[in-house]
C-alpha positions in Angstrom: -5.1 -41.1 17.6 -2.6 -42.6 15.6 -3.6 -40.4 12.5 -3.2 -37.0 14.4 0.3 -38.8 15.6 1.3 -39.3 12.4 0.7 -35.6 11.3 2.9 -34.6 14.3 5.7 -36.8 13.5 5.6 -35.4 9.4 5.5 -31.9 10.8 8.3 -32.8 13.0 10.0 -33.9 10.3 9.4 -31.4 7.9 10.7 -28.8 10.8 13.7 -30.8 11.6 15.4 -29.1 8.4 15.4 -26.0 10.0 19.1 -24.6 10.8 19.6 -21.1 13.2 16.1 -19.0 13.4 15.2 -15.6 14.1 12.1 -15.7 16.6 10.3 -12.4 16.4 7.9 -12.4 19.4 4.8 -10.3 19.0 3.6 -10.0 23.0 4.8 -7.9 25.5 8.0 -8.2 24.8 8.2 -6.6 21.7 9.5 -3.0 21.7 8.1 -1.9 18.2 5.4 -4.1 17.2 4.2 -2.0 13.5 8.3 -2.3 12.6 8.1 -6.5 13.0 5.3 -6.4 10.5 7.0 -4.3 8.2 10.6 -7.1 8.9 8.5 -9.5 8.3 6.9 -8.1 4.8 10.5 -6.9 4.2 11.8 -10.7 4.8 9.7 -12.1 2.6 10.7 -9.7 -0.6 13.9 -11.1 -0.2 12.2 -14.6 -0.7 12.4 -16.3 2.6 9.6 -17.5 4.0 8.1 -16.5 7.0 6.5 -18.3 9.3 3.7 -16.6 11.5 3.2 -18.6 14.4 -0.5 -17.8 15.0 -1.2 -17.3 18.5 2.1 -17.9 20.1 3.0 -14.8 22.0 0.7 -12.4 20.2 1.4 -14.4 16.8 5.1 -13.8 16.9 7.3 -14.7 13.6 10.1 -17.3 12.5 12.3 -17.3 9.2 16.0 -18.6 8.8 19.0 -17.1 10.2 20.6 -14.6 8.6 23.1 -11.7 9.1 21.6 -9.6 7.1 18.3 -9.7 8.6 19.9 -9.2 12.4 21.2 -6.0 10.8 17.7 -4.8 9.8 15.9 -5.4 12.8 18.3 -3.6 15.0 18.0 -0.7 12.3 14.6 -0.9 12.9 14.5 -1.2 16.3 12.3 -4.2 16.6 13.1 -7.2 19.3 13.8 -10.3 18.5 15.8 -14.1 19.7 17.8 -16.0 17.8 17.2 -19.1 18.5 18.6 -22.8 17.7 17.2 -25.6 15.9 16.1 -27.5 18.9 14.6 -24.4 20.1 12.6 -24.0 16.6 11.2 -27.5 16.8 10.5 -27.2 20.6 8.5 -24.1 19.8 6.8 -26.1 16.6 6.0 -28.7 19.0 3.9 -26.8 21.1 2.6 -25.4 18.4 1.1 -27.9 16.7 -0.2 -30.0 19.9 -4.2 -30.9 18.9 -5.1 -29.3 22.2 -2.9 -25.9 22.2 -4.9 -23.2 20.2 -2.2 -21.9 18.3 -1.0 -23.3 14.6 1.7 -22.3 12.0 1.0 -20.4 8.9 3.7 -20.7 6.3 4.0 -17.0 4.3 5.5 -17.4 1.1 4.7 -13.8 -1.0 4.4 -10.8 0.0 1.2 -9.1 -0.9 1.0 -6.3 -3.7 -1.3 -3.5 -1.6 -3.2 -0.6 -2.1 -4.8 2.0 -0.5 -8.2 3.6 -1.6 -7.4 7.7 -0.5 -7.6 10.6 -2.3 -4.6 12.1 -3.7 -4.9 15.8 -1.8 -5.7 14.6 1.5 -3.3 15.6 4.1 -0.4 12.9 5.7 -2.8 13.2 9.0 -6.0 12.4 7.4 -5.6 8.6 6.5 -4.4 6.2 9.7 -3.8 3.3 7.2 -1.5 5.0 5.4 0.5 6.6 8.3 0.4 2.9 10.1 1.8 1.1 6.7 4.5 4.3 6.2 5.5 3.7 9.6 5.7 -0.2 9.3 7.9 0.9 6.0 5.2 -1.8 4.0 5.2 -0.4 0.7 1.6 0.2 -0.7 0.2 2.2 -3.9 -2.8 5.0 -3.4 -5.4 4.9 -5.7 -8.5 6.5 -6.2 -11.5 6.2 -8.3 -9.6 6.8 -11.6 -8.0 4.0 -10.8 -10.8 1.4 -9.9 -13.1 2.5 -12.8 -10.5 2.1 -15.5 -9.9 -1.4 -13.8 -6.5 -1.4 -12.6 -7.9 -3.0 -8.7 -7.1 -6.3 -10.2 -3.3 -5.4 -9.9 -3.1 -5.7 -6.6 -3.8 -8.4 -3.6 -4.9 -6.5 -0.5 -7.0 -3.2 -0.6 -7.7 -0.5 2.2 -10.3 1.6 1.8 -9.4 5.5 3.4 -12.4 6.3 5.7 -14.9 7.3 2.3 -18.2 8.0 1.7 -20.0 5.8 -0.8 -23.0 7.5 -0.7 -22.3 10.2 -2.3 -23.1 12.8 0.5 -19.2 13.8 0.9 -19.0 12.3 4.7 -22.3 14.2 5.4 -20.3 17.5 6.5 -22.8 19.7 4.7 -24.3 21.1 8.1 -21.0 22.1 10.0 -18.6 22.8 7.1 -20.4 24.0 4.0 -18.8 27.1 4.2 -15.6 26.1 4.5 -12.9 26.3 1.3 -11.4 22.6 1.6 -15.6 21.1 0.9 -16.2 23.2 -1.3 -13.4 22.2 -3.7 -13.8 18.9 -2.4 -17.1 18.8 -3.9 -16.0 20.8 -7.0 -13.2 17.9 -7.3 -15.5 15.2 -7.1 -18.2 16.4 -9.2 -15.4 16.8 -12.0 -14.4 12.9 -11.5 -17.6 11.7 -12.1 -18.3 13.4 -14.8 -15.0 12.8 -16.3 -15.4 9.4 -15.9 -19.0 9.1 -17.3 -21.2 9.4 -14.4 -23.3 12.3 -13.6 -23.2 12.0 -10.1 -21.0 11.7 -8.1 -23.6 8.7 -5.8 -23.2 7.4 -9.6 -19.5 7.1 -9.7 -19.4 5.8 -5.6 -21.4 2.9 -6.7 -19.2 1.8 -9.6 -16.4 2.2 -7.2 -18.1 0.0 -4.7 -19.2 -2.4 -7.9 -16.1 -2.8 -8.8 -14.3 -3.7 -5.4 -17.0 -6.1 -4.6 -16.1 -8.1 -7.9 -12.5 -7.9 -7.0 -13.0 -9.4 -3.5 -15.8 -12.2 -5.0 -12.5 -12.9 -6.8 -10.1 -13.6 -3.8 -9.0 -9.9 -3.2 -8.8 -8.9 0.5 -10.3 -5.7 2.0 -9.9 -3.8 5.2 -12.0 -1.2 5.4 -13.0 1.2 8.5 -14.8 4.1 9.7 -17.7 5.6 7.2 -16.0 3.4 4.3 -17.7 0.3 5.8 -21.6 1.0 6.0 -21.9 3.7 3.3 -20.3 1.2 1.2 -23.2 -1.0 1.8 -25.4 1.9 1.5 -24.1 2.7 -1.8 -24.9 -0.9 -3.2 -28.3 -1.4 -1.4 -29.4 2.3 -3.0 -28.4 0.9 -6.7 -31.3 2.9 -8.9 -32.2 5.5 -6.4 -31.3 8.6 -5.1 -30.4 9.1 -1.4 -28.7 12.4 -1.9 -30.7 15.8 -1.3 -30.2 18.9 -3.5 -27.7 20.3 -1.6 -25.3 17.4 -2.2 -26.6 16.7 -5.9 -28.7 19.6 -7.4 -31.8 17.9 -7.0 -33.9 15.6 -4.5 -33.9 12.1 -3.3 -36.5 9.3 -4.2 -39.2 9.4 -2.3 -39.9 6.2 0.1 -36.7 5.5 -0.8 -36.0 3.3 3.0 -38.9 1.1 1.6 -37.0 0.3 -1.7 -33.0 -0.7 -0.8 -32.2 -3.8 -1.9 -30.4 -5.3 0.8 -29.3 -8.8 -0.9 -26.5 -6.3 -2.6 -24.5 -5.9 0.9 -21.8 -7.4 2.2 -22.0 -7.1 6.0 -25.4 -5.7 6.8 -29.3 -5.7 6.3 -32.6 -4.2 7.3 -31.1 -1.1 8.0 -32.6 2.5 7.8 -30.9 5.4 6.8 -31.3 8.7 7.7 -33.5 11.4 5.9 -32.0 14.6 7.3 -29.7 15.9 5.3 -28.3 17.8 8.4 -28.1 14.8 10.8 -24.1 13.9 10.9 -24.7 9.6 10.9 -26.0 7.9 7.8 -28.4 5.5 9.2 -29.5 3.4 12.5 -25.8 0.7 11.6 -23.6 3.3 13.4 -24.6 4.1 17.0 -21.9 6.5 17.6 -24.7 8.7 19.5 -26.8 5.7 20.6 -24.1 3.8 22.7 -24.0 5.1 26.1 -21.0 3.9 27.6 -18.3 5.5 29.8 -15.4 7.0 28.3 -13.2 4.3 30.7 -14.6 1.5 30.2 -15.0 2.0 26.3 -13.0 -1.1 25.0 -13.4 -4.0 22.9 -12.5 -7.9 23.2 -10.6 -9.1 20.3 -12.6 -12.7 19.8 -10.3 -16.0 20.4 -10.6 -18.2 16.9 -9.6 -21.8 16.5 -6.2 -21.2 15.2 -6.4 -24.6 13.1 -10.0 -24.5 12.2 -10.1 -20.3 11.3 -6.8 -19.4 10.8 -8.3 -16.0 8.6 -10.0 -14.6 11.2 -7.2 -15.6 13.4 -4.8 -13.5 11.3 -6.6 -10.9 12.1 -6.9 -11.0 15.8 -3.5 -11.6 16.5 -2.3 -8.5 19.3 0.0 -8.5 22.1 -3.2 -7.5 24.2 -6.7 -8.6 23.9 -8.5 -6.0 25.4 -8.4 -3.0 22.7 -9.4 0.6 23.8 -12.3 1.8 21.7 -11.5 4.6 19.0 -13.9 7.2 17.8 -14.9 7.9 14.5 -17.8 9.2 12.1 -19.1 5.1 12.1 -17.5 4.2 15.6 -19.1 1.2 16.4 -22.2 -1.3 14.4 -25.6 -2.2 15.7 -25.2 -6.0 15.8 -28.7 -6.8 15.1 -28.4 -5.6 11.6 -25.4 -7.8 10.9 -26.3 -10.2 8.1 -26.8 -14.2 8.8 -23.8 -14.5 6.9 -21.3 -12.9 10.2 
């Protein structure tokens, strides 16, 4: 008892130096939530810390007083208090009580980001891009060019545009194969890989994949979503064989090749099976877009509650004004929990 008093009173203390405060609040209250993330990058390129007070009204944000910044977040239309000292500490308090699940998390840099997309897709095509434009958090596109020739390792946080690292270009073959914009997709691709050395482009994917994985085994941070996340773990459980059929690479797959993945490659799942037709628009039994039955209405998803203190990554990335998220669709909508690895 006394320690955990003792780390209250230096926290205290260490808070007590705070003058005027802008309070950003994150919950219902907030009239532009995407804007107070970008105010809050934009805050700390200016080098002022930030702190992110994690689940205190939808992990709302605190940094000093300043004209400057009330300027900029009635520019960009985003809410916010400010508040007094007293106030700061009060709200610090709380905080940091051993029984409230909440904590502070002191930013200091802002992080240098990327975004994995290819350079002719169109504005609509890529939702991480359109949410970070929107946010006005600045962020570099590259592509495989990029990764191969090892400039990843420039930057801190990478998204990964909804790709397919199998090599089967998003298994569109069946509905779209006449169209112009696969075609020259595939025309575009094939000339990357061989460009870069590969001569296949299931070849290049991997060393894409390859490479990211030692980025993040490194410290790097990825986000990734829709087909990007288990064809990425497709590509790198297939290392030595061929998944793709002729129409996708001029010549056949290896045979038995479900028998032969090496799942100890993947980052997220195992045991999985992947899908033989060529024709079939799914890449294997870890998406169950067409297996989950449920009703359009009741289709939503409970962000998780983490121990703020204990977890405060995964806290990060729950933090939302509301914890009941309506489900979106995509090509890899949703992930059969039983072939999760140990490791989740």
């Amino acid at each position: 008892m006394k320690k955990i008093l003792c780390i209250l009173l230096l926290s205290f203390i260490g808070f007590k130096s705070f003058s005027a405060q802008i309070l950003i609040p994150m919950d219902e209250v907030q009239k532009n939530h995407l804007k107070a993330y970008g105010i809050a990058y934009w805050v700390l390129q200016k080098g002022v810390e930030v702190n992110w007070l994690l689940n205190y009204r939808g992990g709302s944000f605190m940094f000093l007083q300043n004209p400057v910044f009330e300027a900029e977040l009635n520019i960009r239309g985003v809410s916010f208090n400010v508040i007094s000292e007293g106030q700061a500490n009060q709200i610090v308090t709380e905080i940091l009580d051993p029984q409230a699940n909440m904590d502070v998390m002191k930013l200091e840099k802002p992080p240098k980001m990327c975004v994995y997309s290819p350079k002719d897709k169109r504005p609509w095509d890529d939702a991480v891009t359109l949410a970070l434009t929107y946010a006005e958090i600045p962020y570099e596109i590259i592509y495989d060019e990029e990764i191969i020739t090892g400039k990843l390792s420039l930057y801190d946080w990478l998204h990964l545009h909804h790709e397919d690292f199998s090599g089967q270009y998003g298994k569109f073959y069946a509905a779209y194969r006449s169209a112009t914009w696969y075609q020259e997709q595939q025309r575009s691709m094939e000339a990357m890989a061989t460009k870069l050395g590969y001569k296949k482009v299931s070849q290049l994917k991997l060393g894409v994949a390859k490479s990211i994985k030692e980025v993040v085994s490194g410290g790097g941070f990825l986000f990734t979503m829709c087909s990007g996340t288990d064809t990425y773990d497709i590509s790198l459980s297939a290392e030595g064989l061929d998944v793709c059929e002729h129409m996708y690479d001029g010549d056949g797959s290896t045979p038995g090749y479900n028998s032969k993945l090496d799942y100890s490659r993947c980052f997220a799942f195992e045991n999985f099976t992947l899908s033989t037709n060529p024709m079939e628009y799914r890449f294997s039994n870890i998406d169950v877009t067409t297996t989950r039955r449920v009703n359009k209405d009741e289709d939503v998803f409970t962000l998780f509650d983490f121990s703020a203190k204990w977890d405060p990554v995964p806290t990060m990335l729950c933090q939302n004004h509301v914890q009941v998220i309506k489900a979106f669709m995509g090509q890899t909508t949703a992930f059969n929990k039983n072939l999760l690895s140990p490791k989740f």
